[in-house]
N, CA, C and O atoms as a MOPAC input file, in Angstrom:
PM7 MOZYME 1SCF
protein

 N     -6.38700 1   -10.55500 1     8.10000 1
 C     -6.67000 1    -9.43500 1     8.96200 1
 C     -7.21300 1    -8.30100 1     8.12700 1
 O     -7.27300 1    -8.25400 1     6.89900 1
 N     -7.69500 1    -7.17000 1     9.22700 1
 C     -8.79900 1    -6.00700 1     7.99600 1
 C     -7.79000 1    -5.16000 1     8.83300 1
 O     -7.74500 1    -5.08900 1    10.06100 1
 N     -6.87400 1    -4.44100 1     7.79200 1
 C     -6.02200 1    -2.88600 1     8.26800 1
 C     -6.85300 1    -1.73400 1     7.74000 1
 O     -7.22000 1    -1.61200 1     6.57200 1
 N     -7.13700 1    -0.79800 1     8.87000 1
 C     -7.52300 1     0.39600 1     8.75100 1
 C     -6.44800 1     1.50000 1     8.10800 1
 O     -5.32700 1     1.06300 1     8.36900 1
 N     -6.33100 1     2.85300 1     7.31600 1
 C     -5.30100 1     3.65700 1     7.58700 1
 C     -5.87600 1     4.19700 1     7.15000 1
 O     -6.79300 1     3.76600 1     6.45000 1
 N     -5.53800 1     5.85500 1     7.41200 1
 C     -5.36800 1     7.30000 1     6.75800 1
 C     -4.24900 1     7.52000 1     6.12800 1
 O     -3.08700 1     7.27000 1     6.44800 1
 N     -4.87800 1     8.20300 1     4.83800 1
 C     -4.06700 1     9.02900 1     4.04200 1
 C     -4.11600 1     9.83400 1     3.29900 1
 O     -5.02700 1     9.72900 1     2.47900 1
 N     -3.45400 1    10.69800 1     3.21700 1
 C     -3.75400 1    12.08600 1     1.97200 1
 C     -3.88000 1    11.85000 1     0.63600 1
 O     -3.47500 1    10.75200 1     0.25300 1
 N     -4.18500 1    12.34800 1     0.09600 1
 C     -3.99100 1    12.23600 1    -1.70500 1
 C     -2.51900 1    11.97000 1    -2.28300 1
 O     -2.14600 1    11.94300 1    -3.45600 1
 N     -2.04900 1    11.84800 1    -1.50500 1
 C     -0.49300 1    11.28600 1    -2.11300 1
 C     -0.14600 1     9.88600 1    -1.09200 1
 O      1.05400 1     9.65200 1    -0.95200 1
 N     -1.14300 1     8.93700 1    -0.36500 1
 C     -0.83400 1     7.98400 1     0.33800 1
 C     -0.04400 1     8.54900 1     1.48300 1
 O      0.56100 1     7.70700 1     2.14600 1
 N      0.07800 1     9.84100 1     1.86000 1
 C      1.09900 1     9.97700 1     2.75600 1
 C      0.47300 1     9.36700 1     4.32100 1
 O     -0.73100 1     9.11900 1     4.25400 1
 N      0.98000 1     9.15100 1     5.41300 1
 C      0.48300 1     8.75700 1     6.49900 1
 C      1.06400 1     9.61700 1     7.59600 1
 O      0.35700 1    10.01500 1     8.52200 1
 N      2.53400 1     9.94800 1     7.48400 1
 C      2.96500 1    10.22000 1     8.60500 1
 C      4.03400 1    11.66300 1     8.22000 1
 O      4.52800 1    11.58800 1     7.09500 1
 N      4.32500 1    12.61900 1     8.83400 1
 C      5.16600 1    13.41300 1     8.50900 1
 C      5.56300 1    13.51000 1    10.43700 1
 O      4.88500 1    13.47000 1    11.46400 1
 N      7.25800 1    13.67400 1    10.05400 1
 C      8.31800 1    13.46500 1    10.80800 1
 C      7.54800 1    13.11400 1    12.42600 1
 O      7.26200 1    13.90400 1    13.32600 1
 N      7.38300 1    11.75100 1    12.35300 1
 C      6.86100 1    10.84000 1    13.22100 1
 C      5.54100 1    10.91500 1    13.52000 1
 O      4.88700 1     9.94800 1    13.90900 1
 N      5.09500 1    12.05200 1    13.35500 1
 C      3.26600 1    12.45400 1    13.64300 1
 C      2.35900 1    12.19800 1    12.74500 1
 O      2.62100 1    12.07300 1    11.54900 1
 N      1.41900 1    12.11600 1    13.15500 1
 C     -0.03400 1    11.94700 1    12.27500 1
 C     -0.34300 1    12.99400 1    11.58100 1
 O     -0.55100 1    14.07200 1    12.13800 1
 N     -0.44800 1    12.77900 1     9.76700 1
 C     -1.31600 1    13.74900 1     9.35200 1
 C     -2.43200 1    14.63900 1    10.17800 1
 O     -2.29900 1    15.86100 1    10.10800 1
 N     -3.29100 1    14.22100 1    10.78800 1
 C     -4.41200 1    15.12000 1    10.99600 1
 C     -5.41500 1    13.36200 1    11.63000 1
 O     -5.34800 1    12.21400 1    11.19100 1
 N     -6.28800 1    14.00800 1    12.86200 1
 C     -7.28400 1    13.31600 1    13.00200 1
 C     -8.60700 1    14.10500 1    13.15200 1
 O     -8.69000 1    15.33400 1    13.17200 1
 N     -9.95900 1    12.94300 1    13.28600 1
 C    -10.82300 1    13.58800 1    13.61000 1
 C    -11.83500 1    12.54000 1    14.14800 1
 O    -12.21200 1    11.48400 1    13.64100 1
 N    -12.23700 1    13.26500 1    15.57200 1
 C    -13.56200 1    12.91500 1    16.15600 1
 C    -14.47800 1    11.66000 1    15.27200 1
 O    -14.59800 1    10.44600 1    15.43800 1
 N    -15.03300 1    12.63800 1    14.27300 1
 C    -16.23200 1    11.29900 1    13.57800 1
 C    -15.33600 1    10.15900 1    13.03500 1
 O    -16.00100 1     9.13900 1    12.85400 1
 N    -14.16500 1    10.03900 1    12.75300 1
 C    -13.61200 1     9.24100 1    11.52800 1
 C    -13.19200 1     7.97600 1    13.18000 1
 O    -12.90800 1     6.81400 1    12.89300 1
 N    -13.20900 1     8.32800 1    14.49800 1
 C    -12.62200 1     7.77600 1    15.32500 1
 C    -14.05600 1     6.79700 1    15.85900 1
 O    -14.07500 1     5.69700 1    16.41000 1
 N    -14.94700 1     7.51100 1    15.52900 1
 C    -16.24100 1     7.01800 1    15.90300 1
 C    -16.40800 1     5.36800 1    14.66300 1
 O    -16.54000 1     4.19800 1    15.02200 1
 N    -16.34200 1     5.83500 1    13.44600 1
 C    -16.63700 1     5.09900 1    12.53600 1
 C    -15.71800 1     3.94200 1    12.92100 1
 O    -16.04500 1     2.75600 1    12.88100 1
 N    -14.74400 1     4.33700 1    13.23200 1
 C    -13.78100 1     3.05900 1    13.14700 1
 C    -14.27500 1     2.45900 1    14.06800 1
 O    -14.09900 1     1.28900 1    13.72600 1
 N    -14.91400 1     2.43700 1    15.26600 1
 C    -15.05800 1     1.84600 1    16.54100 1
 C    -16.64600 1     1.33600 1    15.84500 1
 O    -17.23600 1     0.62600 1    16.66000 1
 N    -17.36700 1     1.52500 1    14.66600 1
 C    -18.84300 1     1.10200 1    14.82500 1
 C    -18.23400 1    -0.29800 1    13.56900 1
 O    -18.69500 1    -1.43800 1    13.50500 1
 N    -17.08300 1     0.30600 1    12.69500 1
 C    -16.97400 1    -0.73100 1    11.51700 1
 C    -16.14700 1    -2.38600 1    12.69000 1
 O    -16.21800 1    -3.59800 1    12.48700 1
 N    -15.60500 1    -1.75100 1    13.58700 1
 C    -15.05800 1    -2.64900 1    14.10500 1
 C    -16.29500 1    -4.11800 1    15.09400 1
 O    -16.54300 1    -5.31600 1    14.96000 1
 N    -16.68800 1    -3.00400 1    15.99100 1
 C    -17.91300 1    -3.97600 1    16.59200 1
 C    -17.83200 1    -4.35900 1    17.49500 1
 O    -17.79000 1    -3.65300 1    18.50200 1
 N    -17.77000 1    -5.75000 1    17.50900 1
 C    -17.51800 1    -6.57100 1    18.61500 1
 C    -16.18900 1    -7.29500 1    18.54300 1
 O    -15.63100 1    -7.87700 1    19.47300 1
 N    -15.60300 1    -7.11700 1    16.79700 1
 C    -14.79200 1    -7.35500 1    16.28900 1
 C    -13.03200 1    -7.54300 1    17.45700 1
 O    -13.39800 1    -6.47300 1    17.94300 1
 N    -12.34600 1    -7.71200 1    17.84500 1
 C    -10.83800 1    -7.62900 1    18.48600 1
 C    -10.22500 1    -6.23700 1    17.09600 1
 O    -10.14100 1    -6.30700 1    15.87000 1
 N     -9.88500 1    -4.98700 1    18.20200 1
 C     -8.92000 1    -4.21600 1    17.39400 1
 C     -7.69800 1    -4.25400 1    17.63200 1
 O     -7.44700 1    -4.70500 1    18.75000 1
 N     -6.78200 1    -3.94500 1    16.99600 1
 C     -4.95600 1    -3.95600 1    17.18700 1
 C     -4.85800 1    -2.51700 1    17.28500 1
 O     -5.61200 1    -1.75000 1    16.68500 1
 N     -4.13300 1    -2.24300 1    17.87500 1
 C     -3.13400 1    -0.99200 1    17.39700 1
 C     -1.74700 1    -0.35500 1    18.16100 1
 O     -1.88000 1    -0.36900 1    19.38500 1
 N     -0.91600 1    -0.00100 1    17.86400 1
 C     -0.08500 1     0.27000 1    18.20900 1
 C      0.07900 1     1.36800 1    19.30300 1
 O     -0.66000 1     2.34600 1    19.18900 1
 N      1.31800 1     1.32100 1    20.78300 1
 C      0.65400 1     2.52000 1    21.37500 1
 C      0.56300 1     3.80100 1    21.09300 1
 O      0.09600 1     4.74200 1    21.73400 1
 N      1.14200 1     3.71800 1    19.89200 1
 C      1.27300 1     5.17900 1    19.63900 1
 C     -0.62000 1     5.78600 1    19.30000 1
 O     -1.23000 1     6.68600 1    19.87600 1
 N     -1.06600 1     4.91600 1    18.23600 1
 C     -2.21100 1     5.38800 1    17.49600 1
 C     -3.32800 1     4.89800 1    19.07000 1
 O     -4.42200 1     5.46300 1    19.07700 1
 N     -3.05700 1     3.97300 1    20.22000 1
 C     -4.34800 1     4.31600 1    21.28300 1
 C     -4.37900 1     5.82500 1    21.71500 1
 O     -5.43500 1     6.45300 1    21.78900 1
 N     -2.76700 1     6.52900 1    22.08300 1
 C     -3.90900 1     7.89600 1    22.41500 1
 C     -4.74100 1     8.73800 1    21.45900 1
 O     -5.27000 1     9.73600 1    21.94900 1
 N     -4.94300 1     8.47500 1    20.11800 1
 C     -5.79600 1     8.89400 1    19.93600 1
 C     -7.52100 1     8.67100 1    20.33000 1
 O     -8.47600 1     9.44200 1    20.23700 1
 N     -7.40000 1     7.20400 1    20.82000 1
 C     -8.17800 1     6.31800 1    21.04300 1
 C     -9.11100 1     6.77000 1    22.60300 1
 O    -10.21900 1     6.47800 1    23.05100 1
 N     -8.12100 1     7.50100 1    22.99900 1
 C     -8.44800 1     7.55900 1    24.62600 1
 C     -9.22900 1     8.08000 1    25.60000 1
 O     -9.26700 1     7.74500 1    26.78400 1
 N    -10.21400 1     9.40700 1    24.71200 1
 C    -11.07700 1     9.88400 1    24.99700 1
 C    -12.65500 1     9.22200 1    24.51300 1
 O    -13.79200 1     9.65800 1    24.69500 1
 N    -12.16400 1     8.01900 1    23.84500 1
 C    -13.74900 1     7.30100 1    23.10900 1
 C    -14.28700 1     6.79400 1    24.49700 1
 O    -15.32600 1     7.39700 1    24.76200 1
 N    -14.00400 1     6.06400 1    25.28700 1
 C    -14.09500 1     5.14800 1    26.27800 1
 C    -14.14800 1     3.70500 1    25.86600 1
 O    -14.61800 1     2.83700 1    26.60100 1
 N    -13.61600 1     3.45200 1    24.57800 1
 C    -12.88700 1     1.97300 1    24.29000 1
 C    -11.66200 1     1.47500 1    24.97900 1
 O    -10.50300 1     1.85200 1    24.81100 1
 N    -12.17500 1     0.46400 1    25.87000 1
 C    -11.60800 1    -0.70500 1    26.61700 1
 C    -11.08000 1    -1.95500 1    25.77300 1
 O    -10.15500 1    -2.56300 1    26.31200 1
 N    -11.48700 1    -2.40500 1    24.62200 1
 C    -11.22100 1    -3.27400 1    24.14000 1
 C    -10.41100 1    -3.50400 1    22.93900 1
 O    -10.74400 1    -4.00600 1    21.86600 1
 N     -9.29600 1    -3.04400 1    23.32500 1
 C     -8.04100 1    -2.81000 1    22.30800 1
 C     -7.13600 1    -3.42700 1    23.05900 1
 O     -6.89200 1    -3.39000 1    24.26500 1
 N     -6.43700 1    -4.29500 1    21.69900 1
 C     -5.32700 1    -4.78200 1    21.78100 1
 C     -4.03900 1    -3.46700 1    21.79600 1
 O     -4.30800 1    -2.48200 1    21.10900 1
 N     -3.30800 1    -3.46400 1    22.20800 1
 C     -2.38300 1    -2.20800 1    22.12300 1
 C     -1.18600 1    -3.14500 1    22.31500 1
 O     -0.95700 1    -3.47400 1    23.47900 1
 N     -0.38400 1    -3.62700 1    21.35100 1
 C      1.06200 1    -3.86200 1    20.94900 1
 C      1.70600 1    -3.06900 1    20.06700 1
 O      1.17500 1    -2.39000 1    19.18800 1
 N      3.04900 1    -3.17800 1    20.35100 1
 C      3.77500 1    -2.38100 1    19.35800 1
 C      4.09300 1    -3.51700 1    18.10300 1
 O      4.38900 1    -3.15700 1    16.96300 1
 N      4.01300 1    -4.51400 1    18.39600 1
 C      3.71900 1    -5.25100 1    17.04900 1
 C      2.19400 1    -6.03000 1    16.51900 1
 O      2.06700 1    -7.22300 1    16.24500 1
 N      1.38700 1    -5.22700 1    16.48600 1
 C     -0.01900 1    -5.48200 1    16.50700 1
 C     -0.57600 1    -6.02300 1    15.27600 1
 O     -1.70100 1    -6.49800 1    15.11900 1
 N      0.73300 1    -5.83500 1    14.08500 1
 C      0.46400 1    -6.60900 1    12.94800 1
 C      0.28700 1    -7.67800 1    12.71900 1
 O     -0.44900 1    -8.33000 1    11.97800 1
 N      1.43000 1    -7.94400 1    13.79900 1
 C      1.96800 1    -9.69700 1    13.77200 1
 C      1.09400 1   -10.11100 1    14.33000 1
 O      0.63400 1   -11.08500 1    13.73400 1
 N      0.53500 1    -9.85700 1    15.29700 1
 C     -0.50200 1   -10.37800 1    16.52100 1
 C     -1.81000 1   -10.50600 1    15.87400 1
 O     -2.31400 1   -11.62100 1    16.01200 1
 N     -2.51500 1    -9.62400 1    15.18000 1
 C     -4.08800 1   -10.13100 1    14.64000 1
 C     -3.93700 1   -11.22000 1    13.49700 1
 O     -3.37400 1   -11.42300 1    12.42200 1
 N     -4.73900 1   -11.75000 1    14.35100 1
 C     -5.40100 1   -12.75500 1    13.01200 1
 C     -6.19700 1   -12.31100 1    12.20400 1
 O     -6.14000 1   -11.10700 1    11.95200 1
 N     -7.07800 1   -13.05700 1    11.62000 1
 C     -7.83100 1   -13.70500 1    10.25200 1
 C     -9.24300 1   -12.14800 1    10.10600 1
 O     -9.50300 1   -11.32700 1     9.22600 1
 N     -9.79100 1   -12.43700 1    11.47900 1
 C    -11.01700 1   -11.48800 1    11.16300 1
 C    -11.15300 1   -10.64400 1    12.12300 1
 O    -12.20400 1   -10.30900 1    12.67000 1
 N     -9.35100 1   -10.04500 1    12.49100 1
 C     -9.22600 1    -8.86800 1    13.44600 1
 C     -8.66800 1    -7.57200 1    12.85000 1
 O     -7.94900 1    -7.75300 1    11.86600 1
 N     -8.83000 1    -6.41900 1    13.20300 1
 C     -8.84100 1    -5.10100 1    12.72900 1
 C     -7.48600 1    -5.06800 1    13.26900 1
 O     -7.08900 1    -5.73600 1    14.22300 1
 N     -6.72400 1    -4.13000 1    12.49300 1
 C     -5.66700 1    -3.21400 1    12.84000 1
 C     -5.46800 1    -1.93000 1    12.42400 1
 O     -4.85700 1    -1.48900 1    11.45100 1
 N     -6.33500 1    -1.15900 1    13.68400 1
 C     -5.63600 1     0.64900 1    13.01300 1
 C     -4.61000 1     0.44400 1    12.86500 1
 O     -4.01800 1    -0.25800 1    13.68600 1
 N     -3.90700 1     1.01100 1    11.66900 1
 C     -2.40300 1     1.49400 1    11.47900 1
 C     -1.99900 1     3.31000 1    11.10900 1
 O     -2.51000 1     4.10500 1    10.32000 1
 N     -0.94200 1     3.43100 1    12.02400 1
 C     -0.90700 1     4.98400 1    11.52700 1
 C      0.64100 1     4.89400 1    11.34900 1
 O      1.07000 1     5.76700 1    10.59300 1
 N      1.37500 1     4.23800 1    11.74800 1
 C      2.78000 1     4.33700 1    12.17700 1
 C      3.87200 1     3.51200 1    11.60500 1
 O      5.09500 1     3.60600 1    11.71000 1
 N      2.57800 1     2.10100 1    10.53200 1
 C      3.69100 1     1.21300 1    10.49300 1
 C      3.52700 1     0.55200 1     9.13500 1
 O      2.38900 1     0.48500 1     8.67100 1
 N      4.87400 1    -0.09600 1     8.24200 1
 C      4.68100 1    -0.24700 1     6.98000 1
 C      4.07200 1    -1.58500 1     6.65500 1
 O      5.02200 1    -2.36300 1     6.57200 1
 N      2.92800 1    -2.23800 1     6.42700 1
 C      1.75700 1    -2.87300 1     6.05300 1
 C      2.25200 1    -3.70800 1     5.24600 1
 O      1.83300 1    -4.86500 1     5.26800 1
 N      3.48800 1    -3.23100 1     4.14300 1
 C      3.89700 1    -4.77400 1     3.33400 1
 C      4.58200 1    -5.76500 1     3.40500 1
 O      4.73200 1    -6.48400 1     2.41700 1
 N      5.27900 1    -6.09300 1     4.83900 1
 C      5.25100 1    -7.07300 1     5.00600 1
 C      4.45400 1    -8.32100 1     5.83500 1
 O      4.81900 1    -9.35900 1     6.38700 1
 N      3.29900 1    -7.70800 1     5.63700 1
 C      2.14500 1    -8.54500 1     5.95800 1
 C      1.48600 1    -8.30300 1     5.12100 1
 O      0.42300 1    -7.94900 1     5.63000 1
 N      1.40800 1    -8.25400 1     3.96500 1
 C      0.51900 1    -8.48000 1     2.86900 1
 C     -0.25100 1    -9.40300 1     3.16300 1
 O     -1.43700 1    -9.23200 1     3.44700 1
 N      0.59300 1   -10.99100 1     3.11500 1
 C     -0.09000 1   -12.48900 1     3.08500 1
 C     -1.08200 1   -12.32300 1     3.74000 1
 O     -2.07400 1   -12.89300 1     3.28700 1
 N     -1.25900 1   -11.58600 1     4.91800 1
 C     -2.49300 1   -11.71400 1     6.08400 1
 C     -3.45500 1   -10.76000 1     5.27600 1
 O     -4.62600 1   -11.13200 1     5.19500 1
 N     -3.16100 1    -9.77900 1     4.77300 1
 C     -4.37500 1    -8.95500 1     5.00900 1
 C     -5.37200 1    -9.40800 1     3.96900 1
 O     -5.03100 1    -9.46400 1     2.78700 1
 N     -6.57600 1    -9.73000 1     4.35300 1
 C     -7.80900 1   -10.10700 1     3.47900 1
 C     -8.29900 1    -8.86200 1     3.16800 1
 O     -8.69400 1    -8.78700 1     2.00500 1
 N     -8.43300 1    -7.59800 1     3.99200 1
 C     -9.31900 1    -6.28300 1     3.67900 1
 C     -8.56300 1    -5.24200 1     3.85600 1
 O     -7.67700 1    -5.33900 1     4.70500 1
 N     -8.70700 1    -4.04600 1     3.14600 1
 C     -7.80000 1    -2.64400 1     3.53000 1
 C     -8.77400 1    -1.82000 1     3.16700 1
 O     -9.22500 1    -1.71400 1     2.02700 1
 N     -9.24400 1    -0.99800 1     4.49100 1
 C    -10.00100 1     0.16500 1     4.78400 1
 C     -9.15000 1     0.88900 1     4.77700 1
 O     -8.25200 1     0.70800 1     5.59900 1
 N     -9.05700 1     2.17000 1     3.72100 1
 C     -8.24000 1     3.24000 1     3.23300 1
 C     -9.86200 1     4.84300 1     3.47900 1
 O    -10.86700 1     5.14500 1     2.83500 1
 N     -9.16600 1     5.38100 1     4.78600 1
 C     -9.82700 1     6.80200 1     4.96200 1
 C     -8.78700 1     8.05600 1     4.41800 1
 O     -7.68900 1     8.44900 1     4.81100 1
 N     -9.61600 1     8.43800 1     3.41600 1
 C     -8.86100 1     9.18800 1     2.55600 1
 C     -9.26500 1    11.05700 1     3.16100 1
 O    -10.37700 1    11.58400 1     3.17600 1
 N     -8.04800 1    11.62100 1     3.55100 1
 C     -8.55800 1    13.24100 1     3.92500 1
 C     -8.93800 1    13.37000 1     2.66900 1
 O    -10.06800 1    12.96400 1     2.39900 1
 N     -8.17200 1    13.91500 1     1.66800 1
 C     -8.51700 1    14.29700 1     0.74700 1
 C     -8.44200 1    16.00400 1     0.70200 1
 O     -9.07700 1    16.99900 1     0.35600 1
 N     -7.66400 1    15.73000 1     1.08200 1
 C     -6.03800 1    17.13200 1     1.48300 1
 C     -4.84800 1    16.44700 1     1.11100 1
 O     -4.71100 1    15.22700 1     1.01300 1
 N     -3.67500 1    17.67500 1     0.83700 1
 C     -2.16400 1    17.10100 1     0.66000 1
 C     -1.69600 1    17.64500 1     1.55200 1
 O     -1.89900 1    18.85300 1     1.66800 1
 N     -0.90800 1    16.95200 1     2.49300 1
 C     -0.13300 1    17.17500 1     3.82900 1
 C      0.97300 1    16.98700 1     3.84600 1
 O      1.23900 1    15.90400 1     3.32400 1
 N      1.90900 1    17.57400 1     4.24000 1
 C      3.62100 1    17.27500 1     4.09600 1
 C      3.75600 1    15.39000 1     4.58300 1
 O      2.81600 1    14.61200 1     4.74800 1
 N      4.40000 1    15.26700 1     4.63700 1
 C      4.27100 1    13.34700 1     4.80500 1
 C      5.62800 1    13.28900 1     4.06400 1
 O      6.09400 1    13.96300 1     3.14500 1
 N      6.23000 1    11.95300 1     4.98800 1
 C      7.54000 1    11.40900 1     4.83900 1
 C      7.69500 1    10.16300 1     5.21800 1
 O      8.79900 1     9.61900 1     5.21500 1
 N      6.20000 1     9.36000 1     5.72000 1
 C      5.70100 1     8.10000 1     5.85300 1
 C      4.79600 1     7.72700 1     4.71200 1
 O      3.76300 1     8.36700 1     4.91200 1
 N      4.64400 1     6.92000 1     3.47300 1
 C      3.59600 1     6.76800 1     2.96800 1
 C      3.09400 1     5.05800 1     3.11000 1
 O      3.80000 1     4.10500 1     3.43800 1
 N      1.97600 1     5.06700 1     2.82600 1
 C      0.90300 1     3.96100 1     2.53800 1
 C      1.89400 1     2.81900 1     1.17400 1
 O      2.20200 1     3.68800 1     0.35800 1
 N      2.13700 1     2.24300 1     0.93200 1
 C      2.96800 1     1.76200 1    -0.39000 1
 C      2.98800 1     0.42400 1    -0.86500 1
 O      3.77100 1    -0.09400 1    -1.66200 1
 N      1.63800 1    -0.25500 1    -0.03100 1
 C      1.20100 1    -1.89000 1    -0.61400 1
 C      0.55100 1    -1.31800 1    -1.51600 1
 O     -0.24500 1    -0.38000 1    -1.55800 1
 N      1.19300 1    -2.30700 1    -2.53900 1
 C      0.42100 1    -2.52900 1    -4.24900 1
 C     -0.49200 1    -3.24600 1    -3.91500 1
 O     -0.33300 1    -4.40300 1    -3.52700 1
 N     -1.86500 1    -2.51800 1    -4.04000 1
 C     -3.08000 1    -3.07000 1    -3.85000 1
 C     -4.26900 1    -3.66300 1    -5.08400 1
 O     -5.46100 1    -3.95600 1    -5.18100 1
 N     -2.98200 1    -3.59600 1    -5.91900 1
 C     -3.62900 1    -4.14800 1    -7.52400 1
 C     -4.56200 1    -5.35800 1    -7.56700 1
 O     -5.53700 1    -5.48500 1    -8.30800 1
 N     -3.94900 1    -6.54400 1    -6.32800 1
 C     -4.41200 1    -7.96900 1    -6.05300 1
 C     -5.98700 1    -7.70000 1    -5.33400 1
 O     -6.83700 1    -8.56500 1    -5.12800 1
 N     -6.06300 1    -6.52000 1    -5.08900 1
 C     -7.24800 1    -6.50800 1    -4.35600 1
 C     -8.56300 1    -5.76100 1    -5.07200 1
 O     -8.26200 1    -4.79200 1    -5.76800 1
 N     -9.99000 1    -6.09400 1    -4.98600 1
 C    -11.17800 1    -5.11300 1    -5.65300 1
 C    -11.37300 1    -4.19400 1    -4.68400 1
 O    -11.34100 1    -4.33300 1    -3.46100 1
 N    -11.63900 1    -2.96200 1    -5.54400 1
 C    -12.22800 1    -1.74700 1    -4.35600 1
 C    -14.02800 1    -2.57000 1    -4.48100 1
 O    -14.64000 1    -2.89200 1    -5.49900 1
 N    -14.47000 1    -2.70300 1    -2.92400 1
 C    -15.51400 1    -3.34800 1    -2.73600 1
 C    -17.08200 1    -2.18900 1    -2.65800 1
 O    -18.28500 1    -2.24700 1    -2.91000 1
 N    -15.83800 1    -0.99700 1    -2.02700 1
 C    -17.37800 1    -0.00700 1    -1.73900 1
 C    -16.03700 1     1.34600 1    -1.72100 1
 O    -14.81200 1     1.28100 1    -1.61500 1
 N    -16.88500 1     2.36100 1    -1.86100 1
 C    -16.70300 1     3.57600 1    -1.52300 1
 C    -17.63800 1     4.38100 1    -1.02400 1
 O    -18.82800 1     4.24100 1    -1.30300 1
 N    -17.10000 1     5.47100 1    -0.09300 1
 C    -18.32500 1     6.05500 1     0.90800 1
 C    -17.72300 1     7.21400 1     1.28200 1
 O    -16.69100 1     7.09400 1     1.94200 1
 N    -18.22000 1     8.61900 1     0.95300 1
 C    -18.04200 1     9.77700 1     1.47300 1
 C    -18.81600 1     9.93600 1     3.16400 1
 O    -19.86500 1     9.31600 1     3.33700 1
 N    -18.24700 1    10.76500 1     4.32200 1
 C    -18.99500 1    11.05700 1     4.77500 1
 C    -17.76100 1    12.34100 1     5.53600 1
 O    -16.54100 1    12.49700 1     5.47300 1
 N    -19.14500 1    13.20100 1     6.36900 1
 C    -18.53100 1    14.29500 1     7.03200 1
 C    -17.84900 1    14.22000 1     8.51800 1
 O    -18.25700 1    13.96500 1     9.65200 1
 N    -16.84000 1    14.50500 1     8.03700 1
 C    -15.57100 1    14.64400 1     9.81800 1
 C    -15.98000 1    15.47300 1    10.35000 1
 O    -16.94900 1    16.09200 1     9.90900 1
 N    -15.35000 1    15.79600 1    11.55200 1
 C    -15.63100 1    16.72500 1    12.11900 1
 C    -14.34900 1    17.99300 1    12.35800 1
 O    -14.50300 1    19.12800 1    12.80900 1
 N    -13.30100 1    17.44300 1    11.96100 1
 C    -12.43600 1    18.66400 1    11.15300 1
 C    -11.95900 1    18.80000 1     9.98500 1
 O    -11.03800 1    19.56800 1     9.70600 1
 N    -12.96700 1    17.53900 1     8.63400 1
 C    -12.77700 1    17.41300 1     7.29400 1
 C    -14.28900 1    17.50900 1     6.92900 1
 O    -15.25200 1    16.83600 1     7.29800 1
 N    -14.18000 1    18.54200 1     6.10200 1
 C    -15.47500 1    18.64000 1     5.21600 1
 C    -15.95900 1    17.17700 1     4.36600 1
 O    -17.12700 1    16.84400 1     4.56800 1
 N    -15.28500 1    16.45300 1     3.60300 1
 C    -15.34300 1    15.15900 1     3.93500 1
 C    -14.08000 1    14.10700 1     3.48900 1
 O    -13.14500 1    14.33100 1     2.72000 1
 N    -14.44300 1    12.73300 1     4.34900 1
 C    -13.59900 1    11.70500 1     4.53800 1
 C    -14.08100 1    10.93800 1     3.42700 1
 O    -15.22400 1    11.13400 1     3.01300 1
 N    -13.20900 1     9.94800 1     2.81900 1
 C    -13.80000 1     8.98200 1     1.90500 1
 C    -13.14800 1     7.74900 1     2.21200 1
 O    -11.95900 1     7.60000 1     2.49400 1
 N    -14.17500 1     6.74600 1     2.11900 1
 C    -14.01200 1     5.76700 1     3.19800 1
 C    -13.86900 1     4.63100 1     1.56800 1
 O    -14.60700 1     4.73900 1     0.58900 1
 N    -12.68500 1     3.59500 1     1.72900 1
 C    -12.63200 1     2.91200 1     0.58900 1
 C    -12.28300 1     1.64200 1     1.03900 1
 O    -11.38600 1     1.46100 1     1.86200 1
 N    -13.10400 1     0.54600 1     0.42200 1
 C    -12.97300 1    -0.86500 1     1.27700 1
 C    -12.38000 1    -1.30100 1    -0.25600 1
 O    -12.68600 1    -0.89200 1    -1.37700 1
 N    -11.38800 1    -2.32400 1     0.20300 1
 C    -10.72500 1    -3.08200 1    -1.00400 1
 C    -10.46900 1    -4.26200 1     0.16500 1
 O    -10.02400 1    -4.17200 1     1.31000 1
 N    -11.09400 1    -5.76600 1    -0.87100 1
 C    -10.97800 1    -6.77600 1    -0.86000 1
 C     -9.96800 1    -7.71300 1    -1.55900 1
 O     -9.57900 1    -7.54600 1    -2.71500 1
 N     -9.55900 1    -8.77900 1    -0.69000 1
 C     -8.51300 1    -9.44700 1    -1.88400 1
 C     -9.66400 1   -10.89200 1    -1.87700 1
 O     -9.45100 1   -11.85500 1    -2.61500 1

């Protein structure tokens, strides 16, 4: 499976149950990297989802377990290492701000190559950096 996430400069993801911070363009990208692709995500992370007019989301609260091989999973909410075995790709959108956070990101991603890196502009981050790592 290919897991999406955000995180700050300290891997953080979540502070006391909420999302760091979203934004408009970074919601767009995810919906063009995805495709035609099947996305996962949990219900918490569809309302962010809800003003795109994407219909084609999986929305489980265990959405990890559920994608396969060459399906996406936004993750904002949930801890990623015990599905290591599955994940072939990890798309890491980096703010690139430090945000209070008490959820962090925390798969050792040593097994994997960073494949690409890519700055681009949010629309409430001057910019996002977009980092593909392959295993």
């Amino acid at each position: 499976m290919i897991v999406m996430l955000c995180v700050d400069d300290q891997n953080g993801m979540l502070f006391n149950r909420r999302r760091q911070s979203k934004d408009r363009i970074l919601q767009q990208h995810v919906l063009r990297l995805v495709g035609q692709n099947r996305l996962f995500m949990s219900p918490y992370s569809k309302k962010q989802f809800t003003d795109t007019g994407v219909t084609e989301v999986v929305v489980d609260e265990d959405c990890l377990g559920k994608a396969q091989r060459d399906d996406y999973c936004f993750v904002e909410d949930k801890d990623v290492t015990p599905y290591k075995d599955q994940i072939d790709k990890i798309i890491l959108f980096r703010w690139n701000r430090k945000y209070p956070a008490d959820t962090f990101f925390t798969l050792d991603i040593s097994s994997y190559t960073l494949e690409k890196t890519e700055d681009f502009a949010g629309n409430s981050h001057d910019k996002i950096t977009k980092e593909i790592y392959r295993r």
